[in-house]
Each structure stands twice: as C-alpha cells, then as structure tokens.
C-alpha positions as CSV (number, residue, x, y, z in Angstrom):
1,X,-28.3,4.6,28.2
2,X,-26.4,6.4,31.0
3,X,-24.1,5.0,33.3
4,X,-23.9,4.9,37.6
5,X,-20.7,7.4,36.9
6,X,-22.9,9.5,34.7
7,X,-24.9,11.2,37.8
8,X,-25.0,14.6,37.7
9,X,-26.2,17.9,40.1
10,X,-29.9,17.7,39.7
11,X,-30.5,13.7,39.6
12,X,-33.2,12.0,41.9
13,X,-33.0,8.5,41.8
14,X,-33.8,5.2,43.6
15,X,-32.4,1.5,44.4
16,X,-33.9,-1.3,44.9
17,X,-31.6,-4.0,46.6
18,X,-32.4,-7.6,47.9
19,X,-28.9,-8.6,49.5
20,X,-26.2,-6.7,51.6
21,X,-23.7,-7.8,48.3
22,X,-26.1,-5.3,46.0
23,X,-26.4,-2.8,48.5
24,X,-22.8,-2.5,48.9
25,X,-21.8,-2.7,45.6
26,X,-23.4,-0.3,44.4
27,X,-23.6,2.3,47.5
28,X,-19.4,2.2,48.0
29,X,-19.1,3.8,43.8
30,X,-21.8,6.4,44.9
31,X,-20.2,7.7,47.7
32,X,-16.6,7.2,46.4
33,X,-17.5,9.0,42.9
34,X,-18.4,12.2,44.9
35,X,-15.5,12.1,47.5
36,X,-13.2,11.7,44.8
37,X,-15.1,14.3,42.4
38,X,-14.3,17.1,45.1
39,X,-18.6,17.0,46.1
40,X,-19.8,17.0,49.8
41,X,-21.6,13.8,50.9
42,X,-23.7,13.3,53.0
43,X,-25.3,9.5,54.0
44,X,-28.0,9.2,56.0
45,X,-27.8,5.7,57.7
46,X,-30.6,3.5,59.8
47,X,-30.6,0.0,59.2
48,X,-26.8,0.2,58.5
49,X,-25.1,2.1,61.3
50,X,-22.3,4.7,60.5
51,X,-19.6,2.2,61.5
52,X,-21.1,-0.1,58.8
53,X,-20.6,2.4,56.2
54,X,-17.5,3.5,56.6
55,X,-15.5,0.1,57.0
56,X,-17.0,-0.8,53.5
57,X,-15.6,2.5,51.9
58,X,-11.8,1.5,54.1
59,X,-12.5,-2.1,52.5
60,X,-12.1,-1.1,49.1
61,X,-9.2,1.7,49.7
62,X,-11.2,4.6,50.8
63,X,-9.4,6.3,53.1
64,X,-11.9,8.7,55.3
65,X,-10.8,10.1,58.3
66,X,-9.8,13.3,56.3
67,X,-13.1,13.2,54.4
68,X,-14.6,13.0,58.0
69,X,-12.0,15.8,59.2
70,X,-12.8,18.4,57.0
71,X,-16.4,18.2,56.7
72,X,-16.5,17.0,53.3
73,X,-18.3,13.7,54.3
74,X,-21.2,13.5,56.8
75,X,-22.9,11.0,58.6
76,X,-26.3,11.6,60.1
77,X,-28.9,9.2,61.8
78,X,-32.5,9.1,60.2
79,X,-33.3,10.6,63.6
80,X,-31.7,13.8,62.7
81,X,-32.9,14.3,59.6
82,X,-36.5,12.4,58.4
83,X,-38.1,11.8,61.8
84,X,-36.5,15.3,63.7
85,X,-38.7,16.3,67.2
86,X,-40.2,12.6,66.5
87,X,-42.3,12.7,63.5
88,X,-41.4,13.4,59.7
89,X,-42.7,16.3,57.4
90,X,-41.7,16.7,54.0
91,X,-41.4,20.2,53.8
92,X,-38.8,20.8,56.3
93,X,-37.1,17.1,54.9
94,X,-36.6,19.7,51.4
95,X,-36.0,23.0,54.0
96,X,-33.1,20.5,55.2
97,X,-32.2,19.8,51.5
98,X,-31.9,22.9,50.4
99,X,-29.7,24.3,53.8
100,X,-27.5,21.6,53.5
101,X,-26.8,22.4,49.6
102,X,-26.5,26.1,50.3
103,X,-23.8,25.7,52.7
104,X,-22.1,23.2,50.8
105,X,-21.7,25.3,48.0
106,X,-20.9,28.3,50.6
107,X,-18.0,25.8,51.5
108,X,-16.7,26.0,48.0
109,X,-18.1,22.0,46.9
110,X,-19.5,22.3,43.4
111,X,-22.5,20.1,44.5
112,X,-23.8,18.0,48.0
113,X,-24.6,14.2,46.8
114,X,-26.9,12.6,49.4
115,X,-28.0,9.3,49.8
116,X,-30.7,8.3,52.6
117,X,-31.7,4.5,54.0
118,X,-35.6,4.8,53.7
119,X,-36.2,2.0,56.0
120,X,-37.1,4.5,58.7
121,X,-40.4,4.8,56.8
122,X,-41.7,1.2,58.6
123,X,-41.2,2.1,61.8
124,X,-44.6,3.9,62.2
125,X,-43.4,7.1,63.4
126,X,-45.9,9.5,62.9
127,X,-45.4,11.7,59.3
128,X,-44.2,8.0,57.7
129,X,-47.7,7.4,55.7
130,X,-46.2,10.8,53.4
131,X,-43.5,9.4,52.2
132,X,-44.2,9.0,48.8
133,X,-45.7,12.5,48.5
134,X,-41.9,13.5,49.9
135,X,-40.6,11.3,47.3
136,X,-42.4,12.8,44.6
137,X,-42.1,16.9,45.9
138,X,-38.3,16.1,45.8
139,X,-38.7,15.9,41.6
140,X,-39.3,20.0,42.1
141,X,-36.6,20.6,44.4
142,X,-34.1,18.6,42.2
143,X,-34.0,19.6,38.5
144,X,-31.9,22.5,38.2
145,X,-30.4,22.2,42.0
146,X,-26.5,21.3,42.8
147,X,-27.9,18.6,44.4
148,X,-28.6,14.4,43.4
149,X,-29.4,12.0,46.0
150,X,-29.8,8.3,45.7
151,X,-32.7,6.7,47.7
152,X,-32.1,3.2,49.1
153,X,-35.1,0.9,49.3
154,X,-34.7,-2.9,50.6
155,X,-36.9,-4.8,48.7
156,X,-36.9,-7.8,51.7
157,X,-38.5,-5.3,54.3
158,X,-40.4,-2.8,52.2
159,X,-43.9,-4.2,50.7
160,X,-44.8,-4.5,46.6
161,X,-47.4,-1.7,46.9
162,X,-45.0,0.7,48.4
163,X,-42.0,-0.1,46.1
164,X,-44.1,0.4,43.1
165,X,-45.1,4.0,44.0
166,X,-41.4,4.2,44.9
167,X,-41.0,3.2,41.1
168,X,-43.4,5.6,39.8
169,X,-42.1,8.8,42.1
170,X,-37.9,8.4,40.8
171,X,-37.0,8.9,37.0
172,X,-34.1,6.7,37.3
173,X,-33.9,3.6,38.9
174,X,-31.4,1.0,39.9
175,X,-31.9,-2.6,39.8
176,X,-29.1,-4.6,41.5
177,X,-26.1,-2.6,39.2
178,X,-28.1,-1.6,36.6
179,X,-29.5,1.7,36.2
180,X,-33.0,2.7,34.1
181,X,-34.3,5.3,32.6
182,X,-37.7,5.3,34.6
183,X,-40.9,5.3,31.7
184,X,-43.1,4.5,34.7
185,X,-42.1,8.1,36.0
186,X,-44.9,10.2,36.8
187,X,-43.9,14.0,37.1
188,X,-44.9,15.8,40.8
189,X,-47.4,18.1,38.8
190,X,-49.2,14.9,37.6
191,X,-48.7,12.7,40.8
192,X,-49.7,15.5,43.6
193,X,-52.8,16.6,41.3
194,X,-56.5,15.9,42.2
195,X,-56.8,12.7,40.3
196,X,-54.0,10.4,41.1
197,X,-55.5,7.7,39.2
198,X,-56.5,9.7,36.2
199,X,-53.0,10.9,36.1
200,X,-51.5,7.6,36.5
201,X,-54.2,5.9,33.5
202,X,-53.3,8.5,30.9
203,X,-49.6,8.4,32.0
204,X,-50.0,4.4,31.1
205,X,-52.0,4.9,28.2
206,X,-49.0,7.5,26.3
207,X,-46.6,4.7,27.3
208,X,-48.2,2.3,25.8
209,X,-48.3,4.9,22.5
210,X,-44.8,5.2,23.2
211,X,-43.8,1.7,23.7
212,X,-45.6,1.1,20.1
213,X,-43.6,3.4,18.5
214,X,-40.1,2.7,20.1
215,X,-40.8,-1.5,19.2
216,X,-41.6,0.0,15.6
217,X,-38.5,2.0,15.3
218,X,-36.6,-1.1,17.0
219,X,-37.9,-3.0,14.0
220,X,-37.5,-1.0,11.1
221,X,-34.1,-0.4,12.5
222,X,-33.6,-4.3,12.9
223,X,-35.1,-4.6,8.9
224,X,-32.7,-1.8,7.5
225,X,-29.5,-3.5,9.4
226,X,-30.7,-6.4,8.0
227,X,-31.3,-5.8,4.3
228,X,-27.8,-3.3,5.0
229,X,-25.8,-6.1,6.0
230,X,-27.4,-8.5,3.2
231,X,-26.6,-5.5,0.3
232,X,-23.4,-5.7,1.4
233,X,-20.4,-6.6,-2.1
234,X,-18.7,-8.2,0.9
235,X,-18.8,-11.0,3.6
236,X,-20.7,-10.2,7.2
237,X,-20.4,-12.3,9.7
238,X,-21.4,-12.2,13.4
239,X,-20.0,-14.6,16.0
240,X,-21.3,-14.7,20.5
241,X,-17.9,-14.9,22.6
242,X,-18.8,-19.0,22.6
243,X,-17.9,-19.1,19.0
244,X,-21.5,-19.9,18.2
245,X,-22.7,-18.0,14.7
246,X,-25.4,-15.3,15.3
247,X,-25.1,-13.9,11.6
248,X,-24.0,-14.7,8.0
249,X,-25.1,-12.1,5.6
250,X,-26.6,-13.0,1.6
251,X,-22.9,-13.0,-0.3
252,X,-21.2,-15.4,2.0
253,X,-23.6,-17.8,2.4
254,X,-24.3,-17.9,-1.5
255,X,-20.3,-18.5,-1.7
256,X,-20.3,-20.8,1.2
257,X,-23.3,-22.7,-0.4
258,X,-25.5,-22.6,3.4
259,X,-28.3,-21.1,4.5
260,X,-29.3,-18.8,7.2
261,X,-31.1,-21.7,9.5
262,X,-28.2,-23.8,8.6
263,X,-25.3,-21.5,10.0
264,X,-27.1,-19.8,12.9
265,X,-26.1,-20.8,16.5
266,X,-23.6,-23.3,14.8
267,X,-19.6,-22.8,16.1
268,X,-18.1,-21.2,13.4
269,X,-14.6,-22.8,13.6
270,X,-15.5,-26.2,13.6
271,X,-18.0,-25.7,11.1
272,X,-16.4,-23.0,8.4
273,X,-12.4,-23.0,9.4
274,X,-9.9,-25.5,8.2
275,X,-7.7,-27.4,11.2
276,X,-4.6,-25.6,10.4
277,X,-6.4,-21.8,10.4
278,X,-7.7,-22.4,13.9
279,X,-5.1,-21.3,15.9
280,X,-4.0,-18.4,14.2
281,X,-7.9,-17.3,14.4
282,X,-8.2,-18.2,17.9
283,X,-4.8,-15.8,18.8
284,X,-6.9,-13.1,16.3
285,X,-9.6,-13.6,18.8
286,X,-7.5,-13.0,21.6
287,X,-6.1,-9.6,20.3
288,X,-9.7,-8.6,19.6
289,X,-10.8,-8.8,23.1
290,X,-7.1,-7.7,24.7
291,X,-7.1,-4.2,23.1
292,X,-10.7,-3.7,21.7
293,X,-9.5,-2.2,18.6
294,X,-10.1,-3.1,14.7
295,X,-7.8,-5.8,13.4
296,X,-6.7,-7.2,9.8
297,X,-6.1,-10.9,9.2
298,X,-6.5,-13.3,6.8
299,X,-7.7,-17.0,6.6
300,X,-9.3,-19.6,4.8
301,X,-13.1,-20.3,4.8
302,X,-14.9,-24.0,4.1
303,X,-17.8,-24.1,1.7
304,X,-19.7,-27.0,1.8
305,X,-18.9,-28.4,-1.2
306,X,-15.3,-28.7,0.1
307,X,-13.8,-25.2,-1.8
308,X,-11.7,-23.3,0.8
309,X,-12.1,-19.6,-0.3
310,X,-9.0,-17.2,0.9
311,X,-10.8,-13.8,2.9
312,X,-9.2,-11.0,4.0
313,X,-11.2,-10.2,7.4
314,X,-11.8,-6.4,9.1
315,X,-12.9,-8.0,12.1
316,X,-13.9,-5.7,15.5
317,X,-15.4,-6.8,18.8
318,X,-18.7,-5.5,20.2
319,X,-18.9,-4.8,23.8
320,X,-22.0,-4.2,26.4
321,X,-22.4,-1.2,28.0
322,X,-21.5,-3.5,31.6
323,X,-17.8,-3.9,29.7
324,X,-18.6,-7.7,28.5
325,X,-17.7,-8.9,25.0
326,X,-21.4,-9.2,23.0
327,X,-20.4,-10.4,19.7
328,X,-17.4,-10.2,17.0
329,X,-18.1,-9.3,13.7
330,X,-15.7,-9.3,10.5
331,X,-16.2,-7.9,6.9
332,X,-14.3,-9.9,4.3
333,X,-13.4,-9.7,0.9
334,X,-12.8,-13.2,-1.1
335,X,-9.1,-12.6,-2.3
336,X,-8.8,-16.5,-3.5
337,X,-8.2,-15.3,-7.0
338,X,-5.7,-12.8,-5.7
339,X,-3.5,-15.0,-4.2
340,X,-3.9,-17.8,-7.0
341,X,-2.5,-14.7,-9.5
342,X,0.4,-13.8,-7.0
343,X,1.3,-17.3,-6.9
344,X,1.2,-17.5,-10.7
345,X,3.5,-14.6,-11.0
346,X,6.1,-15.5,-8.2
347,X,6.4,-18.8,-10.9
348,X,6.7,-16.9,-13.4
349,X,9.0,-14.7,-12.0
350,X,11.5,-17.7,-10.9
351,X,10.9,-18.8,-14.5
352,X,12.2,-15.3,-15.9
353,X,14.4,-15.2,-13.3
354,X,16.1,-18.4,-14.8
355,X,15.7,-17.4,-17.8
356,X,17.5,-14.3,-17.4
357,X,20.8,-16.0,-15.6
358,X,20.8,-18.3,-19.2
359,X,20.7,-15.3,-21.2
360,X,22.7,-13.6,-19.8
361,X,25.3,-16.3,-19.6
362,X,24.4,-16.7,-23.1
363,X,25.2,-13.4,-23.8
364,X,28.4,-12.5,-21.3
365,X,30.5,-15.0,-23.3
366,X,30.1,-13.7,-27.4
367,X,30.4,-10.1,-25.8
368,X,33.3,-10.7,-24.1
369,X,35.3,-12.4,-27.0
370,X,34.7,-9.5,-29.1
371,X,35.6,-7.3,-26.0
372,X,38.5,-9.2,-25.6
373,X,39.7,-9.2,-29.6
374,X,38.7,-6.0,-30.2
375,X,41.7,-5.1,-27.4
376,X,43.8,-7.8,-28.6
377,X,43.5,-5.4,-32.0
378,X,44.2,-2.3,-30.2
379,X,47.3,-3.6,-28.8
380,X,48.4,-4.4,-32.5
381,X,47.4,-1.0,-33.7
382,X,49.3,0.6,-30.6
383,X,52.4,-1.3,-32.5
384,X,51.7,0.1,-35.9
385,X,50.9,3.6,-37.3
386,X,47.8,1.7,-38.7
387,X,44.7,3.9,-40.4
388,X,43.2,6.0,-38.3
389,X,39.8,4.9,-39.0
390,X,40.6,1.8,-37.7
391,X,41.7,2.9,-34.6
392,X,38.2,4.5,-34.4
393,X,36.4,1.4,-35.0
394,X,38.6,-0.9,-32.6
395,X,37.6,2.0,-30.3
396,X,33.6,1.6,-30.7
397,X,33.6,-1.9,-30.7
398,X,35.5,-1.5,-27.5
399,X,33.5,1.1,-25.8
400,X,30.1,-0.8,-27.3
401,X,31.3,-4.3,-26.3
402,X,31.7,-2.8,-22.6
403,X,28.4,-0.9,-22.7
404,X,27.0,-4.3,-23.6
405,X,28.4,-6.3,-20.6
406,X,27.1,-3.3,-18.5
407,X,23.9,-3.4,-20.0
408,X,23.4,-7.3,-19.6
409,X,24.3,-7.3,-16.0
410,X,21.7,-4.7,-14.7
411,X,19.1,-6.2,-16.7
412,X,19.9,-9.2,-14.9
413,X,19.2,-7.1,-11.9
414,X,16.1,-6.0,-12.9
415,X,14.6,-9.4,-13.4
416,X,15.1,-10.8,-9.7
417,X,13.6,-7.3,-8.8
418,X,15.3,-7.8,-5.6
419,X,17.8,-5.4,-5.2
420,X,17.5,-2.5,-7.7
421,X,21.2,-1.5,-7.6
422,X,24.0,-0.9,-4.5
423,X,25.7,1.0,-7.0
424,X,25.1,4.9,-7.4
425,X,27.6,7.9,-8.7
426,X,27.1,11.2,-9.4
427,X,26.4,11.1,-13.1
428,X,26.8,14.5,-15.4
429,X,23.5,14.1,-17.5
430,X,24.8,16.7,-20.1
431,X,27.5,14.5,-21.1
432,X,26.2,11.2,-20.5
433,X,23.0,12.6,-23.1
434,X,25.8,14.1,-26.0
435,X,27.7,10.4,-25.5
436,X,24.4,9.2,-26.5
437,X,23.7,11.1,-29.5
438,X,27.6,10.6,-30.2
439,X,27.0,7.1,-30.1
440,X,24.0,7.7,-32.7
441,X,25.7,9.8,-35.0
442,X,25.3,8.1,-38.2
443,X,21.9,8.2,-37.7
444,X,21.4,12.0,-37.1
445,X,23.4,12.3,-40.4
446,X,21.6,10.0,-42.6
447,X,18.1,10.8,-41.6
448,X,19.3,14.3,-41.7
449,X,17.6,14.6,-37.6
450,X,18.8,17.8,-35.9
451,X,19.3,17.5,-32.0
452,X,18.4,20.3,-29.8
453,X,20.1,19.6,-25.8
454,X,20.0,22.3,-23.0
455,X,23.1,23.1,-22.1
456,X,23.2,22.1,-18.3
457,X,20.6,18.8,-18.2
458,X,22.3,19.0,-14.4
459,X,23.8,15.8,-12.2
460,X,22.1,13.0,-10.4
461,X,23.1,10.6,-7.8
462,X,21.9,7.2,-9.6
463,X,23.0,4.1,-11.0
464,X,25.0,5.3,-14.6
465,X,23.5,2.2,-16.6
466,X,19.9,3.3,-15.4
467,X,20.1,6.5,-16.5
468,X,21.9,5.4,-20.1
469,X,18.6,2.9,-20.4
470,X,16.2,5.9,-19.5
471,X,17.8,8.2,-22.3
472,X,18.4,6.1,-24.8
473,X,15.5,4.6,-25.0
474,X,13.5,7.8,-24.9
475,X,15.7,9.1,-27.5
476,X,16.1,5.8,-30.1
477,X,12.1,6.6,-29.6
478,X,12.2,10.2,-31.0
479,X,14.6,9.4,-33.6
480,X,12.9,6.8,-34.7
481,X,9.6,8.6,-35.3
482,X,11.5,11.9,-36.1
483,X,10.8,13.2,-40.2
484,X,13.8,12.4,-42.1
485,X,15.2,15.7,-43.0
486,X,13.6,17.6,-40.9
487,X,14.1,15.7,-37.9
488,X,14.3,17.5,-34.8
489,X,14.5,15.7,-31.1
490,X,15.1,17.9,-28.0
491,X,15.8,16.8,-24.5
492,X,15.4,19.8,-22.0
493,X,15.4,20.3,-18.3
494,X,12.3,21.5,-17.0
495,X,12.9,22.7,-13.3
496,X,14.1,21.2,-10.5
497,X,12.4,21.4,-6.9
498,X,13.3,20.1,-3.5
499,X,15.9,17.4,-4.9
500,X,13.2,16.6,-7.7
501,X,14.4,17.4,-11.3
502,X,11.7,17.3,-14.4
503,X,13.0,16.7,-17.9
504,X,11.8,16.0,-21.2
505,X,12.2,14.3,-24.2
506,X,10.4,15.4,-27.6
507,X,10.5,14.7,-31.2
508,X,8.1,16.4,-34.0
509,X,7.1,13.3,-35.4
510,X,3.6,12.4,-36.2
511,X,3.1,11.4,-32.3
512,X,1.4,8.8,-31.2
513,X,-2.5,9.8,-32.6
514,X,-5.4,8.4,-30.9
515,X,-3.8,5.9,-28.4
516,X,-3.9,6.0,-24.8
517,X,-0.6,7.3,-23.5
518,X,-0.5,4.2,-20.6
519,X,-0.9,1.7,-23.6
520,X,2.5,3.0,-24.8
521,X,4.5,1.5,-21.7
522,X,3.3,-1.7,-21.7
523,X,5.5,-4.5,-23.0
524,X,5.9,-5.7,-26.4
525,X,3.0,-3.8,-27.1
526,X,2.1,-3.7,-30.8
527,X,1.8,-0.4,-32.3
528,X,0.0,0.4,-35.8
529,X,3.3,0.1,-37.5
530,X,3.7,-3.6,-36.2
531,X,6.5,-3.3,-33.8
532,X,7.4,-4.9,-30.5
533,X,9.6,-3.8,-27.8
534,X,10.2,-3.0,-24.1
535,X,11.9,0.2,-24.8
536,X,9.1,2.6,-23.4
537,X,8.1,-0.3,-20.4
538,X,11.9,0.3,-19.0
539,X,11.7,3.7,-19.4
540,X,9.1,3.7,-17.2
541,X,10.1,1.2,-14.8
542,X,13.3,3.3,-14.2
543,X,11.3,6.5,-13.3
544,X,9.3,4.5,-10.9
545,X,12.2,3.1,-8.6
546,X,13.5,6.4,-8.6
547,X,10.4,7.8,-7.0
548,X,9.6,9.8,-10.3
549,X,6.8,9.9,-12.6
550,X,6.2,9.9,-16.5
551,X,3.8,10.9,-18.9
552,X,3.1,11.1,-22.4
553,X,1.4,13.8,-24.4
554,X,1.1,14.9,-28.5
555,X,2.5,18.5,-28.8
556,X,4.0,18.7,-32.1
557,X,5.7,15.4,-31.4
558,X,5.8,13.0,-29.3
559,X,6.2,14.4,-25.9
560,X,7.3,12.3,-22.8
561,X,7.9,14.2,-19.7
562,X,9.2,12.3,-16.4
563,X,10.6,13.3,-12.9
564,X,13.5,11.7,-11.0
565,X,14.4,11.7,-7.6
566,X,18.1,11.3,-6.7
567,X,19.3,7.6,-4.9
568,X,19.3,7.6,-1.5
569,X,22.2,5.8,-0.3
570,X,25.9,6.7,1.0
571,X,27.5,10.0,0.6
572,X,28.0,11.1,-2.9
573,X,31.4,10.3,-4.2
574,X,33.1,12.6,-7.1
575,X,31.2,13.5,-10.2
576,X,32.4,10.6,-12.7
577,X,32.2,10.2,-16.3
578,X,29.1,8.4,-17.1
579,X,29.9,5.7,-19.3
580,X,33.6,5.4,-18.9
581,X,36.2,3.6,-21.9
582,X,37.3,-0.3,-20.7
C-alpha cells in the first residue's frame, strides 16, 4: 500500500475532505514534500485565498518567502488558470499543464507538483459541466509526465453524483489521511468512449472477478498462516496493544490446557502471567514499542491446572502502516525442564564443591606429614654419608609429596569452576614431558615400553600443574595400553600457527576398537576391560579452558591429538622449570 510521501512524477490523484482540519492536514505535507524535495509547486487557490495557504505552511515551520522569491512556489487564482477569458476548456487547462511543466524543468526542477481547489466548478461558469471529462483527459497527460497534481474536492459543497465520477476519473484517492489505490478507476480510453455505461458495467463486472479472487487469496493466505502458526514445535501467541489475546496457537494451548474460544479477547496478563512476572513483562512491553525491534526475555506462563511452565519468549511488535502498534507477538520455547536441570547441577555442584574442600583437607594433612618427614630424613642424611639410594628415595618422596600438594590444590580449583587459575609461567614442555617419563621410569623398564619425544615440544604460557595433568594423563594412557616389550609411546609436536601449537600423543597399542572417540572422555566411563577413571575427562577439560581442541583416532595405536592456546594474562615472566624440587 503506498504512502502520501510516496507520490511520484506522473501521479493524478484526488481528495475528498469534509472539514478545514482534513484539508489542512493533508494539503500542508503535499506542498511541503515538494518544496523541500527541490520540485516547483504550484497551488491553485479559490475557496481558500493565497493568504490562507501560506499562513498554514508558516504555522507548521515553513518558511516561504524565498520559495515565493525564486519562483519555486506559485500561487495562482482559479481565474487564471480553469476559468481564463471567463469560461473553462479542458484542452488548454492540459496546454497550461504541460507549459507550466516544460518551463519548470527548463528552470532546472526535476518535476512541477500542482494541486488545484475544484470548487470553481459550482460556480456555473460556462465550460464547468466538462469537468469530469478534464478530469479524466488528465490520466493521458500524466503517466509518463514530470508532473503529479492532487485535486481537492469538498465533500460539504460538491454533490454525491459528481464526487463519484470524481472517484471513478483518479486512480488514487485520499480519504481524510488515508490514501487508496482506486479499483473503481476507469481508464480515459474506457471513460471518454462511445458507451460510458457499457464501459463502466464491464469495468464493475472484472471487479467483482477481481474482488473474488483477492478475498480467495486473503483466505487461503489467512488458512496457511493459520495451520503455519498451529505446526509450529513452539509457542505463538498474539496480543492487541490493550493486552487483550487475539491468538494462541495448537502447542501452547495443549500445554496451557485452554482452548481457542477460551483464550481469545481475554488479557493475557491477568489471565496466563503470575503477579510477580507482571512487571518485568510490562517493562518488556515498553522496550518493544520504544525501539520497535526483536527482543529476548523470559517468564513464567499459568496453565490452568495451576503448573507455571518457564518460556523463553522471541517477542516483536507489529505496527500499521499509519505508525500505530497493531499487535505483539512472541515465539516461545518451554525451558521448565532446563532450568529445573541447571538448578539440579548448581546443587550438585555446591555438593562437590564441599566435597572437594573435605578431601582435600583430607588429603593436605597425610601429604604433608610425609612431606614434612621425608625432609626431616634428608636433613639426617645431609649429616651422614648415608647410601646413596637412599638419598634418591628421600628425594622422590620429596619431589612426589610436593607434586601431590600441587596436584590437590588445583583440583580443588577445578571443582568451584570459578576461577580456572591466576597463576601462569612460561613452562618448557620438553622438560616438563622427560620429568614425566623420568618420573615413570620403572615402568618403561619393566614393561620393556620405548619412548619416542621430539626434541623441542616448544614453551607455553600456562598454569605448570595444568599442563603436568594434560601429559601425564595422556601418557599413563599410552603406557598403559602400550605391548609389553614392544611398547612404544611418542609425544610429537605437530605445528604451531598464530600462537596455536598442535601436539600429539600416541601409543601402538591395540587402540580403542569400535568405540566412539567422545565416549572415551566421559567420566568414570567403563571401558571393556572394566576400568574407571577421569583421566581422559581432565585431559579434555584442560584443552577446553585453554581454547584448544582434542580428538581421538586408531592409527596404529591409540592416537589423541589436541591444540592449546597460550594464557592470556600478564606479561610473561622468565621461562621456569616446570615442576620445581620443595
């Protein structure tokens, strides 16, 4: 449907007014659209004089006088134009037309807007009976001019009969401030032909045809939004700026328990929103109409059995082409079940949360008294020569004791899942990998497991405990699946890309067969030889907060390839040793 601002070069169209509010309403855009647009205007007044005219343009801010000035806005009486040497003509009313557009393109205006007061046509002035055969030549002197003009007909002074060949003689047509596309239009080469009444039947009878068919679109459209809407896996509903519910589609009112009679035309906040939602809807409401735009909220809905389900709405407002709200709508998916889980989980988590600060408590003090005797020892053996393979031992217990106390404070960490870790140095992953398999030597040696390391794995800005938990898991993983005595485990850097560095970690085991590689990071997941952990879960969990990704594959082995990124935090302080001696 177009708009009043919509007029273009080549439009012919009419008004019909019935108070000096309509008129000037709708007359003061006209003009002001074409001064402003850079056309010529040019009004041609009778009932209103010129004086009229122009104090409504000054009255809304139109300055004229240098419209006036420089031609670019004129005024003529319906003397000198319709009713020239005394009588009116049609032919030289278009000769006038079409001077008056030459010269305004001539004056460099891309087009001349005129609008005429028609009331001139009751004055009896010889000419006046043609008026509607002027109003219907001007439909070939329009299309395809630089010319529109706007004809203004008072519907207090001007009889039915006339005003409804007016009607039939204009393809658009303004009612008070609304503006039609004219169907009762009948086209010059039908109007001016020998049988006006034939012309104007079989114009009637094709729109009637057409009417038929536009109502049978209408509906079918209507019927396909309908069943649409209905289809739909999610809530629909429609609500009039009262509040009052226009529409509820099939899904919500099976949840809600209603019907369609039951929840039409009834206010949707009394009827479906609990007390303590309202407000925050009614502010949602507010924001919808403010800015016109999409917006996400969420709030509960009341069934009638007393069950409030939790929605997630994708609501929008629906405006008229006049700029007034028509109706809200919102599309909402029932997330009761979603927020019942999270719920569950933020327990649970407490729960573990709790349970971790016991354990490790648990744990911190047995560590630390072999931490502390095993130095006690060392101080003794400082003393004495001792056996050297004591010293050794004291030494492990030592270094394992402290790895320990390390080990049970970030996994304390990673519980609350709060703060992953403040604490990040530049670890060497050559050496922290060969302290590692240092650490595992016995192992290597009785299962007779060779290990294959590149010799620069790189550095990495990251917590030192992390990365000890990412490669020692991985690794107690390959050495535990690795053939005894023919054992081989390799842990390689793949490439490294924009801060991103790829690694991997392989054994040439028997792999992990037929199941799927995700299964293998869940925790405590039981594989075919019976055994729990949450070896492979960390392993990924690490990769994940540092922005990486891991997979698992059978190439001759078990295969698990993973990316890091480095931690962004403060600078980077001086490469350090990764697991340092107490």
């Amino acid at each position: 449907m177009r708009k009043l601002e919509e007029l273009e070069p080549g439009d012919h169209l009419c008004c019909l007014y019935r108070s000096e509010e309509e008129h000037r309403a709708l007359l003061v855009p006209f003009l002001r659209r074409g001064l402003e647009g850079g056309q010529k205007v040019l009004y041609i007044a009778d009932a209103h004089g010129a004086s009229t005219i122009l104090a409504y343009l000054r009255a809304e801010g139109v300055d004229t006088s240098p419209f006036l000035e420089r031609g670019q806005l004129s005024m003529l009486t319906s003397e000198e134009a319709y009713t020239l040497e005394g009588y009116f003509n049609p032919d030289r009313m278009l000769e006038l037309l079409r001077r008056e557009t030459e010269r305004a393109l001539e004056e460099g205006y891309p087009a001349l807007r005129v609008t005429g007061e028609m009331s001139w046509a009751l004055k009896g002035a010889p000419g006046s009976e043609r008026l509607i055969e002027y109003e219907a030549k001007l439909n070939r002197f329009f299309p395809g001019s630089k010319c529109l003009a706007l004809c203004q007909y008072d519907r207090r002074v001007f009889p039915a009969s006339v005003l409804l060949e007016v009607i039939a003689t204009h393809p658009l047509v303004v009612v008070g401030d609304r503006l039609y596309e004219n169907f009762y239009y009948i086209p010059p080469e039908e109007y001016l032909g020998a049988d006006l009444e034939e012309s104007r039947l079989e114009h009637w009878i094709r729109n009637l045809a057409s009417h038929r068919k536009m109502r049978e679109d209408l509906l079918w459209e209507r019927r396909f939004s309908s069943e649409l809407i209905d289809s739909l896996p999610v809530f629909f509903v429609a609500i009039d700026p009262r509040g009052r519910t226009v529409n509820m589609n099939e899904m919500m009112l099976r949840e809600l328990g209603y019907s369609r009679e039951e929840v039409t035309g009834k206010d949707y906040m009394t009827t479906f929103v609990p007390p303590e939602d309202r407000p925050g809807l009614v502010g949602v409401f507010e924001i919808l109409v403010k800015s016109g735009k999409p917006t996400v909220n969420v709030n509960r809905v009341k069934a009638r059995d007393g069950r409030e389900v939790i929605v997630e709405w994708h609501g929008k407002p629906v405006f008229r082409e006049d700029g007034e709200l028509d109706y809200f709508y919102g599309l909402g998916v029932d997330i009761t079940e979603k927020v019942r889980a999270e719920e569950v989980m933020r327990r649970v988590n407490q729960e573990l949360e709790a349970y971790a600060h016991a354990v490790s408590h648990d744990l911190r003090g047995p560590v630390g008294r072999i931490l502390s005797a095993a130095q006690t020892i060392r101080k003794i053996l400082e003393k004495e020569s001792g056996d050297p393979v004591l010293h050794e031992l004291v030494e492990m217990i030592i270094s394992s004791s402290q790895q320990a106390v390390d080990l049970i404070e970030e996994t304390l960490k990673a519980a609350r899942e709060r703060e992953f870790s403040r604490r990040a140095d530049l670890v060497d992953i050559s050496s922290l990998v060969r302290r590692i398999l240092e650490e595992r030597g016995d192992i290597l040696r009785e299962k007779g497991v060779r290990a294959m390391v590149d010799e620069d794995l790189g550095s990495m800005r990251a917590g030192r405990v992390h990365l000890y938990q990412l490669f020692a898991n991985l690794l107690d993983n390959a050495l535990r699946f690795a053939p005894e005595g023919r054992g081989l485990v390799e842990v390689r850097k793949l490439g490294e890309e924009a801060g991103v560095v790829r690694y991997l970690v392989r054994d040439n085991g028997p792999g992990f067969g037929t199941v799927e590689p995700e299964t293998l990071f869940r925790p405590f997941w039981r594989g075919e030889e019976g055994g729990t952990g949450v070896g492979l879960a960390t392993v990924k969990r690490l990769v994940e907060k540092y922005g990486g990704e891991i997979r698992a594959y059978n190439d001759g082995g078990a295969c698990f390839e993973f990316t890091l990124r480095p931690y962004a935090g403060p600078d980077e302080p001086e490469a350090v040793d990764p697991l340092p001696d107490a």
